[in-house]
Short mmCIF file of the C-alpha atoms (twelve columns), coordinates in Angstrom:
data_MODEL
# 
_entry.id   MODEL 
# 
loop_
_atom_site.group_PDB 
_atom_site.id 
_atom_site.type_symbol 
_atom_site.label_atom_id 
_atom_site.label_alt_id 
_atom_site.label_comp_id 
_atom_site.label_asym_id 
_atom_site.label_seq_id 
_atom_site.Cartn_x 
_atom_site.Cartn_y 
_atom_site.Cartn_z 
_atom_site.pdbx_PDB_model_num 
ATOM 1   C CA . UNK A 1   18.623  9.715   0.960   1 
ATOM 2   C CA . UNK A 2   16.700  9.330   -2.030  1 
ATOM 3   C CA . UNK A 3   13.372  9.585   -3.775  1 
ATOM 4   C CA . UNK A 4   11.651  6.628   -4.264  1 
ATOM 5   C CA . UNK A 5   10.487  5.320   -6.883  1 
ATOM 6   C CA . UNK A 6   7.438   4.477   -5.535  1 
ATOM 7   C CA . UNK A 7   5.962   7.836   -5.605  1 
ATOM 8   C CA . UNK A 8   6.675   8.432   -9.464  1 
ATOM 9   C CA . UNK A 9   3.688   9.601   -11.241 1 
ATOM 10  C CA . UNK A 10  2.697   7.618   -14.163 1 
ATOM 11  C CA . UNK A 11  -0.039  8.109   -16.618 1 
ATOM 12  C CA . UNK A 12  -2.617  5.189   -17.450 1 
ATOM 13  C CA . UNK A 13  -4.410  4.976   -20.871 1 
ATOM 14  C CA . UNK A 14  -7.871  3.599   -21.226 1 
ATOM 15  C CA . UNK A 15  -7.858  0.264   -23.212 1 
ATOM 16  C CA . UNK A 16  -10.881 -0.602  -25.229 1 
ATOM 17  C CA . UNK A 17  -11.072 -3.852  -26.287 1 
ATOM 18  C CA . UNK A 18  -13.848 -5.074  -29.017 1 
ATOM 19  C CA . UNK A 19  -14.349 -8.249  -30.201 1 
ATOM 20  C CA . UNK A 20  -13.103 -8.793  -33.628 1 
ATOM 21  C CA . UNK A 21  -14.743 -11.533 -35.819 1 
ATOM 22  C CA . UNK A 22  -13.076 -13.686 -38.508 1 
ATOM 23  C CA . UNK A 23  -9.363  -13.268 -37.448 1 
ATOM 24  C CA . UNK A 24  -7.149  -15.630 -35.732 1 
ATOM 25  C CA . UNK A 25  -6.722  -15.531 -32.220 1 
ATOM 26  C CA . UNK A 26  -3.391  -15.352 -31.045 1 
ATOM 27  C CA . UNK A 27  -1.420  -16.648 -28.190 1 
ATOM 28  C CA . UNK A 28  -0.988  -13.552 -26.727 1 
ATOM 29  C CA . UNK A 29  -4.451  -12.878 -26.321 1 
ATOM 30  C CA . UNK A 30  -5.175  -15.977 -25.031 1 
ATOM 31  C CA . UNK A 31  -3.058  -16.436 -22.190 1 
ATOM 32  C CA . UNK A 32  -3.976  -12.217 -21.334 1 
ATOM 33  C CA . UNK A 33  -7.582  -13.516 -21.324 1 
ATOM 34  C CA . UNK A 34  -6.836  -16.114 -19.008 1 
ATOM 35  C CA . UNK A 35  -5.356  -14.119 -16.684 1 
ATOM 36  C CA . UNK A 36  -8.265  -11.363 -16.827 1 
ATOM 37  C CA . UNK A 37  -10.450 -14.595 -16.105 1 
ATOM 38  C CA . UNK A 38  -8.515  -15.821 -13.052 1 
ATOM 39  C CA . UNK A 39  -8.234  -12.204 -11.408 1 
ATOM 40  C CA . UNK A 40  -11.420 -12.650 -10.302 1 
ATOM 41  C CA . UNK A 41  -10.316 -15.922 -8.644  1 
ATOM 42  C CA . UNK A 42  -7.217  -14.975 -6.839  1 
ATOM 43  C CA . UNK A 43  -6.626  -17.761 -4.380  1 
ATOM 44  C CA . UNK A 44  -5.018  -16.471 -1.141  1 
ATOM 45  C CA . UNK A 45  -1.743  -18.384 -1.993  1 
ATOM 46  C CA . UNK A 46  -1.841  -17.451 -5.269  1 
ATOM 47  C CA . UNK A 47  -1.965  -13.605 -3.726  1 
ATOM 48  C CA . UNK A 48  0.646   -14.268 -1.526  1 
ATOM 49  C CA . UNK A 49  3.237   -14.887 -4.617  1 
ATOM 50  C CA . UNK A 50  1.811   -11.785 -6.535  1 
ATOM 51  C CA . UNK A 51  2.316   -10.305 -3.455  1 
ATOM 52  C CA . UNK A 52  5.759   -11.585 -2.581  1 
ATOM 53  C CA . UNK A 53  7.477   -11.324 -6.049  1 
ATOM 54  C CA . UNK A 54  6.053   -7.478  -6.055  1 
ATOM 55  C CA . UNK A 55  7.602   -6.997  -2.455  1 
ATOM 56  C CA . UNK A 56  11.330  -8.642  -3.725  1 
ATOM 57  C CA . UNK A 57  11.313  -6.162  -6.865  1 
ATOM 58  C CA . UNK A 58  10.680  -3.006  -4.784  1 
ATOM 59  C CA . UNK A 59  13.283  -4.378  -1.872  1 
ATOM 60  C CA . UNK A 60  15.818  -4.656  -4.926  1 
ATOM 61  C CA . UNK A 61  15.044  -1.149  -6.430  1 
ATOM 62  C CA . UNK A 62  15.315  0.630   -3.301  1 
ATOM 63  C CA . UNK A 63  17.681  1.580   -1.047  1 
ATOM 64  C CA . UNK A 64  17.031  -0.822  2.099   1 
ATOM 65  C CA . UNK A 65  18.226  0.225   5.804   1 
ATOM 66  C CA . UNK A 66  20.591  -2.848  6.409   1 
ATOM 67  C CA . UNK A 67  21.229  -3.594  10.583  1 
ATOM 68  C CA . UNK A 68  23.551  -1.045  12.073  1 
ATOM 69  C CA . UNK A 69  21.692  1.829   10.508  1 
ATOM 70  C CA . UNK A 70  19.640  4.475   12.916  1 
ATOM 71  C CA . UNK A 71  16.549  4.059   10.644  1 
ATOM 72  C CA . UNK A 72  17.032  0.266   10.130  1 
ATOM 73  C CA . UNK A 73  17.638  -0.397  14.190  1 
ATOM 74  C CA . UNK A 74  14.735  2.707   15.372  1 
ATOM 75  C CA . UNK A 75  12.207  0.281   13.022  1 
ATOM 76  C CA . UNK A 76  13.657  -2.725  14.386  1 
ATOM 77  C CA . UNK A 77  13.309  -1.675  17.903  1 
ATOM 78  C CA . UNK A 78  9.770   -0.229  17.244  1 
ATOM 79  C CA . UNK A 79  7.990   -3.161  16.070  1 
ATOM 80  C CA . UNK A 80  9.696   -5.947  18.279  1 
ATOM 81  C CA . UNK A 81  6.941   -8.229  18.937  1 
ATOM 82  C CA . UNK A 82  4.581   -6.997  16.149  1 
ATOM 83  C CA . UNK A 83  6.039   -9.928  14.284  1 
ATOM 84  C CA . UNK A 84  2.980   -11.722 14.286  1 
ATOM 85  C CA . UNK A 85  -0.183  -9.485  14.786  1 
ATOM 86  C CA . UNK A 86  -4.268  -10.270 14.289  1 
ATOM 87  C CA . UNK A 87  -3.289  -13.382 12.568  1 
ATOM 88  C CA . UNK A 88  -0.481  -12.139 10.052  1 
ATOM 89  C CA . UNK A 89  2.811   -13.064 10.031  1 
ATOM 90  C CA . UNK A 90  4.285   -9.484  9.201   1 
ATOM 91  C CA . UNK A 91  7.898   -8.654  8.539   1 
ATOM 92  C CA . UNK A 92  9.402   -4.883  8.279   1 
ATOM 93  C CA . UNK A 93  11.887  -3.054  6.381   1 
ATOM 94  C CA . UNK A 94  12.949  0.435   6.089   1 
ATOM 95  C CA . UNK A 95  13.515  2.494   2.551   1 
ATOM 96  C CA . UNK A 96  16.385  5.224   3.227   1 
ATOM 97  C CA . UNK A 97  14.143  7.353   0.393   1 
ATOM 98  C CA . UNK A 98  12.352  11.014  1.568   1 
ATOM 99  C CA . UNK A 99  9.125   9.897   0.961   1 
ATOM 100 C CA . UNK A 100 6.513   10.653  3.463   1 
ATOM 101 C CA . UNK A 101 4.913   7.346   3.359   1 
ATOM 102 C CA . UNK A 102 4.504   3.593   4.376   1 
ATOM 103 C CA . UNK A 103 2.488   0.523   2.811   1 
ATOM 104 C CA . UNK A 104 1.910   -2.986  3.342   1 
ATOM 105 C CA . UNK A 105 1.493   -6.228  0.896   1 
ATOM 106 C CA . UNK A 106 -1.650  -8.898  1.722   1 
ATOM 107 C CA . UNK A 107 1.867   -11.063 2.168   1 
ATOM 108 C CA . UNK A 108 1.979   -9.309  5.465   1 
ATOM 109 C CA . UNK A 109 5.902   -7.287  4.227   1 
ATOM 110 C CA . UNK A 110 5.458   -3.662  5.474   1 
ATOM 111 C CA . UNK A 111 7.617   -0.598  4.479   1 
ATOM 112 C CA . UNK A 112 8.087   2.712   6.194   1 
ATOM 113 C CA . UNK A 113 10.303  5.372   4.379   1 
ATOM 114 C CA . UNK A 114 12.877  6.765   6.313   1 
ATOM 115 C CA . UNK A 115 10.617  10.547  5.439   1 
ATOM 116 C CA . UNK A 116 7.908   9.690   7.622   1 
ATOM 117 C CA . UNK A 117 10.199  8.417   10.430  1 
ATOM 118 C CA . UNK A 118 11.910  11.685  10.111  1 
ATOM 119 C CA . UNK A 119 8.524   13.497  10.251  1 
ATOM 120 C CA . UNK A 120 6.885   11.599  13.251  1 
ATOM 121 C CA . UNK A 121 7.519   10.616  16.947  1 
ATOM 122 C CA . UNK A 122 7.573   6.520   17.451  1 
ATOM 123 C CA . UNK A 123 4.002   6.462   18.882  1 
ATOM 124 C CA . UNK A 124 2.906   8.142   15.464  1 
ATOM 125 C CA . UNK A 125 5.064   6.115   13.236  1 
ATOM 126 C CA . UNK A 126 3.245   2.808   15.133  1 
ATOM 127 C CA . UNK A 127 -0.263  4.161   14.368  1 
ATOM 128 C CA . UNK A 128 1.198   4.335   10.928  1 
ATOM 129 C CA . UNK A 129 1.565   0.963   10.919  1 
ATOM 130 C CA . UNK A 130 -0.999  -0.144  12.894  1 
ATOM 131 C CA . UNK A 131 -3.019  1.663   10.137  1 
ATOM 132 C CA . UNK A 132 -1.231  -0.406  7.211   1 
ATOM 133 C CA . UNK A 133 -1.819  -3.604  8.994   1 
ATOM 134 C CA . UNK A 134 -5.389  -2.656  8.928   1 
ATOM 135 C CA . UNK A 135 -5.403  -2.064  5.256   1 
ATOM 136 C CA . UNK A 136 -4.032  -5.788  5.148   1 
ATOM 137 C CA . UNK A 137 -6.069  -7.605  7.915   1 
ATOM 138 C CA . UNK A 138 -9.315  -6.175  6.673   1 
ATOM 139 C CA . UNK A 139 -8.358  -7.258  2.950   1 
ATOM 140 C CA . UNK A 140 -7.922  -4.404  1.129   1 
ATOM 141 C CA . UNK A 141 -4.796  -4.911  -0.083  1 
ATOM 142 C CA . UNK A 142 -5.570  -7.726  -1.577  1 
ATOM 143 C CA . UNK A 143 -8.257  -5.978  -3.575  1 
ATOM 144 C CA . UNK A 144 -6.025  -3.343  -4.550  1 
ATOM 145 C CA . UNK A 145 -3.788  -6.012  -5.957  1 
ATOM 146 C CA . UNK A 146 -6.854  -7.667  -7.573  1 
ATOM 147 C CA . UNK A 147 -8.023  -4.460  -9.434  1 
ATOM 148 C CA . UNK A 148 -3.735  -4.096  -10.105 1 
ATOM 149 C CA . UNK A 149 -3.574  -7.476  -12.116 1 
ATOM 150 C CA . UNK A 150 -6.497  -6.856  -14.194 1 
ATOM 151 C CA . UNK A 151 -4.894  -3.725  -15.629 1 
ATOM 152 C CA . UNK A 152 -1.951  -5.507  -16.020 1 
ATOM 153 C CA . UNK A 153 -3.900  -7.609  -17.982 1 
ATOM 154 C CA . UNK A 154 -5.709  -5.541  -19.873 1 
ATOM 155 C CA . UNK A 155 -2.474  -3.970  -20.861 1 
ATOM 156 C CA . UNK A 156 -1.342  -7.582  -21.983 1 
ATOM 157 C CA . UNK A 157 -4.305  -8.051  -24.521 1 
ATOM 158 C CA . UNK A 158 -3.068  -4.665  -26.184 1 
ATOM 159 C CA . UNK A 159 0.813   -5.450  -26.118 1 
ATOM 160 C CA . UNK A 160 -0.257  -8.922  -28.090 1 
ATOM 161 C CA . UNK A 161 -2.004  -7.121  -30.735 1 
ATOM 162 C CA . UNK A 162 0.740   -5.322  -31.429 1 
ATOM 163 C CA . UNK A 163 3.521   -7.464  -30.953 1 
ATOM 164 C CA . UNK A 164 5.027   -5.071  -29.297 1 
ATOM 165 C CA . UNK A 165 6.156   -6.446  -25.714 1 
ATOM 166 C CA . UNK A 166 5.754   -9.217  -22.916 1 
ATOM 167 C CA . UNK A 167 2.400   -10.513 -21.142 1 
ATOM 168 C CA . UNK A 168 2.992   -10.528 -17.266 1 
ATOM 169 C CA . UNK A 169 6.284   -12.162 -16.108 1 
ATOM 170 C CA . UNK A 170 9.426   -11.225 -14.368 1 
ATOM 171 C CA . UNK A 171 10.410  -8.526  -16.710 1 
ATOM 172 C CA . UNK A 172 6.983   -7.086  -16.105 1 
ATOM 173 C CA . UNK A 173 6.720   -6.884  -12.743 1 
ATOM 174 C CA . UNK A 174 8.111   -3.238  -12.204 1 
ATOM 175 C CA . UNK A 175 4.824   -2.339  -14.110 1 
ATOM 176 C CA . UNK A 176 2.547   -4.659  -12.091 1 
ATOM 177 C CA . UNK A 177 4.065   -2.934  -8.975  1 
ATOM 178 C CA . UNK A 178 3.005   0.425   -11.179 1 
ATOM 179 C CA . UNK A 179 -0.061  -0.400  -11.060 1 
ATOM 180 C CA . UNK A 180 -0.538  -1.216  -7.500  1 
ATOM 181 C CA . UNK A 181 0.635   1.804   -6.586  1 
ATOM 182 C CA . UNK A 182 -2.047  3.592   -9.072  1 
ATOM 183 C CA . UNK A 183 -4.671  1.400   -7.453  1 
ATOM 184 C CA . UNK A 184 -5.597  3.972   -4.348  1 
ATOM 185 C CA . UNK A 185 -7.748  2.741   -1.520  1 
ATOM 186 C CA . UNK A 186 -11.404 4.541   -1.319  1 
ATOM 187 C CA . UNK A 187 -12.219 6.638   1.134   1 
ATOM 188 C CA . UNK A 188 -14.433 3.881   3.453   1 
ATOM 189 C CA . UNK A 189 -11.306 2.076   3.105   1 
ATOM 190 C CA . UNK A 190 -8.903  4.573   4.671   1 
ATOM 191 C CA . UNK A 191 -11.571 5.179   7.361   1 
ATOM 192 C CA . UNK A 192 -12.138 1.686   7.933   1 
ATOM 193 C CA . UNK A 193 -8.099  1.241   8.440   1 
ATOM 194 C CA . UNK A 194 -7.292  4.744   10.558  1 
ATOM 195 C CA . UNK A 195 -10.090 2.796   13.232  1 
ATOM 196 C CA . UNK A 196 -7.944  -0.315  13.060  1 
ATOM 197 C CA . UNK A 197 -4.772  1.486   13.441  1 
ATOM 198 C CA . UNK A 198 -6.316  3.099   16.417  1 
ATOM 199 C CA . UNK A 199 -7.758  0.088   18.127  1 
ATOM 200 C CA . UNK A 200 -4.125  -1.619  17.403  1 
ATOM 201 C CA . UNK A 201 -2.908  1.441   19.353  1 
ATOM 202 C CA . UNK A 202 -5.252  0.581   22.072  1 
ATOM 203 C CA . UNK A 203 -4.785  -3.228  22.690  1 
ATOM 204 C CA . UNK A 204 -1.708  -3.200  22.821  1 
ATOM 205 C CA . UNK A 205 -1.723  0.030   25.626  1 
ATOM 206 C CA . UNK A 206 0.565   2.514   23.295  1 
ATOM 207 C CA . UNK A 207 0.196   6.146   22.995  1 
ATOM 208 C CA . UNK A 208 -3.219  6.037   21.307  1 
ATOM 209 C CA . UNK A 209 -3.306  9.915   21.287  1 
ATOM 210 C CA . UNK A 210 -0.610  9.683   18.721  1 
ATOM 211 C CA . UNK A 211 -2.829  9.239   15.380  1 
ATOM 212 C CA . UNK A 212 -4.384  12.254  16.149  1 
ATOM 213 C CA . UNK A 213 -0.994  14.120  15.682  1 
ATOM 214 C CA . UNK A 214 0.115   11.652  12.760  1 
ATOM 215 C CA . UNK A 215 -2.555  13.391  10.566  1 
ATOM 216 C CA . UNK A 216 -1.746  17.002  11.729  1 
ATOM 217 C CA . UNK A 217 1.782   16.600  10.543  1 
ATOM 218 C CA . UNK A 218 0.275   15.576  7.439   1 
ATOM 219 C CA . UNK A 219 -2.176  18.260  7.226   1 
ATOM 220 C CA . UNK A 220 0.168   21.007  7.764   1 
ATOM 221 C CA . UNK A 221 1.964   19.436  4.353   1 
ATOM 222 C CA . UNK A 222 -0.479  19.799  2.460   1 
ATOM 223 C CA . UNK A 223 -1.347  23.110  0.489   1 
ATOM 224 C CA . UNK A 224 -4.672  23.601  1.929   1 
ATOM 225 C CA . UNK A 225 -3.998  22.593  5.807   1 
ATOM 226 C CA . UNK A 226 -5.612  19.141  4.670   1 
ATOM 227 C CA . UNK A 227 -8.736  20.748  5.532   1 
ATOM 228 C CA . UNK A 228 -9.966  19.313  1.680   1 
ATOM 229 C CA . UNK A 229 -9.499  16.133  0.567   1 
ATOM 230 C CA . UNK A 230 -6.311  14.789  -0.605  1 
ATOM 231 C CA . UNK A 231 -6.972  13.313  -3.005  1 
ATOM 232 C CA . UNK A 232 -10.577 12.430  -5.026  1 
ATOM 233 C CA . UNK A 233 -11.287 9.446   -3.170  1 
ATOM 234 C CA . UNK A 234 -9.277  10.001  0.462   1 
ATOM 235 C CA . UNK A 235 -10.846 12.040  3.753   1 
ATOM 236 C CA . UNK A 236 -8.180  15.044  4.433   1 
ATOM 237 C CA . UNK A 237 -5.971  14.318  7.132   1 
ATOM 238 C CA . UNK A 238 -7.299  17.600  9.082   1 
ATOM 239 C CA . UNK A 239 -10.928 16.013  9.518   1 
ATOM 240 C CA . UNK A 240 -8.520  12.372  10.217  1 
ATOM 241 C CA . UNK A 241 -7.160  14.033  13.080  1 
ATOM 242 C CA . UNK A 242 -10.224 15.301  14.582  1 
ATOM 243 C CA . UNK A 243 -11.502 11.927  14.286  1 
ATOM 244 C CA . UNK A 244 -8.600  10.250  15.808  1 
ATOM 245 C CA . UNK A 245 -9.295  13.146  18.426  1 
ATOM 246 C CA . UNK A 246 -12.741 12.093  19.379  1 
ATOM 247 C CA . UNK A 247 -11.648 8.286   19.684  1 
ATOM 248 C CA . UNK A 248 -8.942  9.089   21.911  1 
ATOM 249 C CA . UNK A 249 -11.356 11.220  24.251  1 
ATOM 250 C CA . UNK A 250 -13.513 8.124   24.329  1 
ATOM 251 C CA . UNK A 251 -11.177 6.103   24.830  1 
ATOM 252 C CA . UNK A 252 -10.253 8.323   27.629  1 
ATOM 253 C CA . UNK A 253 -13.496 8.236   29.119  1 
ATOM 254 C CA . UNK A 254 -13.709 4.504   29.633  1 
ATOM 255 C CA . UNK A 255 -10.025 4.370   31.059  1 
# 
């Protein structure tokens, strides 16, 4: 397998941009600053071909599990009948890359990396997903790809006074999908998703116990038992777990 690309680290520069008086505007800047304007105005169909054109680039630069291979048929079998879910039409594919990870697009497209399948049991890997159809459901994918276009944007207005590149267009989307990936979810957000995930365990009767040891695979990755906080803005997956924990024996309770 290989290492995605999707968990490349890339460095983003702060862009100031000041008016400047008396000099012509050009095209570049214009159409940059229309796009800044309609960020904010997203429609949901308009989202769901940002979305979609993002999801075809990073099927084409990775390595996708095709029918006939263990990962590709384990997904296939795991999700049968979690083709359409809450509301969303949702479709799955498999990246044969290491990466400990999974994500889904407000299209509904989610991808699991053939490192987390190798990491968890099924039930975990489902409260995986039932955790990125949470992020999607409860919109904050969409505002991750929001906050993603603006930069893009941004980036635009300085690339046209410098005539030195493209505004946002095919050729561009590889950095769109940069940003995206840059764009990390806050902390209420990953909470807010983990109780989805865990209610999508529930109603549809699966091993609901199973997020609970999800995040203590994850915690014993990290360097500090994921007692801290992964990241600035995400819970550690040891105080996830004991979360996930405490709804379980709840949820236990009422059974």
């Amino acid at each position: 397998m290989k290492t995605s690309i999707l968990m490349a680290v890339f460095a983003l520069g702060t862009i100031s941009l000041q008016a400047q008086f008396g000099k012509a505007l050009k095209k570049g800047n214009i159409d940059a600053g229309k796009k800044m304007v309609a960020a904010a105005s997203l429609t949901d169909e308009d989202m769901a071909k940002l979305s979609l054109e993002s999801v075809v680039w990073m099927d084409e630069n990775n390595p996708v599990g095709e029918a006939g291979d263990p990962y590709a048929d384990r997904l296939a079998n795991l999700v049968k009948g979690f083709e359409s879910e809450d509301g969303l039409d949702l479709n799955y594919k498999v990246y044969l890359v290491t990466d400990i990870n999974a994500f889904a697009t407000p299209d509904g497209s989610v991808r699991v990396m053939a490192g987390l399948m190798d990491l968890m049991s099924d039930d975990e890997i489902l409260s995986v997903i039932g955790h990125e159809i949470g992020h999607v459901k409860l919109g904050h994918s969409k505002e991750r790809y929001k906050s993603a276009y603006k930069i893009s944007a941004a980036k635009d207005l300085a690339v046209a006074n410098t005539n030195s590149g493209k505004v946002l267009a095919d050729g561009e989307i590889g950095g769109f999908v940069e940003n995206v990936l840059n764009a990390q979810f806050s902390q209420t957000n990953e909470s807010e998703s983990d109780k989805y995930g865990f209610e999508f365990l529930v109603r549809h009767d699966l091993n609901y116990h199973a997020m609970e040891g999800a995040f203590q695979k994850l915690a014993s990755l990290s360097d500090n038992g994921g007692k801290g906080s992964l990241t600035s803005s995400h819970p550690g997956s040891a105080k996830r777990s004991e979360r996930a924990k405490e709804w379980a024996e709840k949820q236990d309770a009422k059974n």
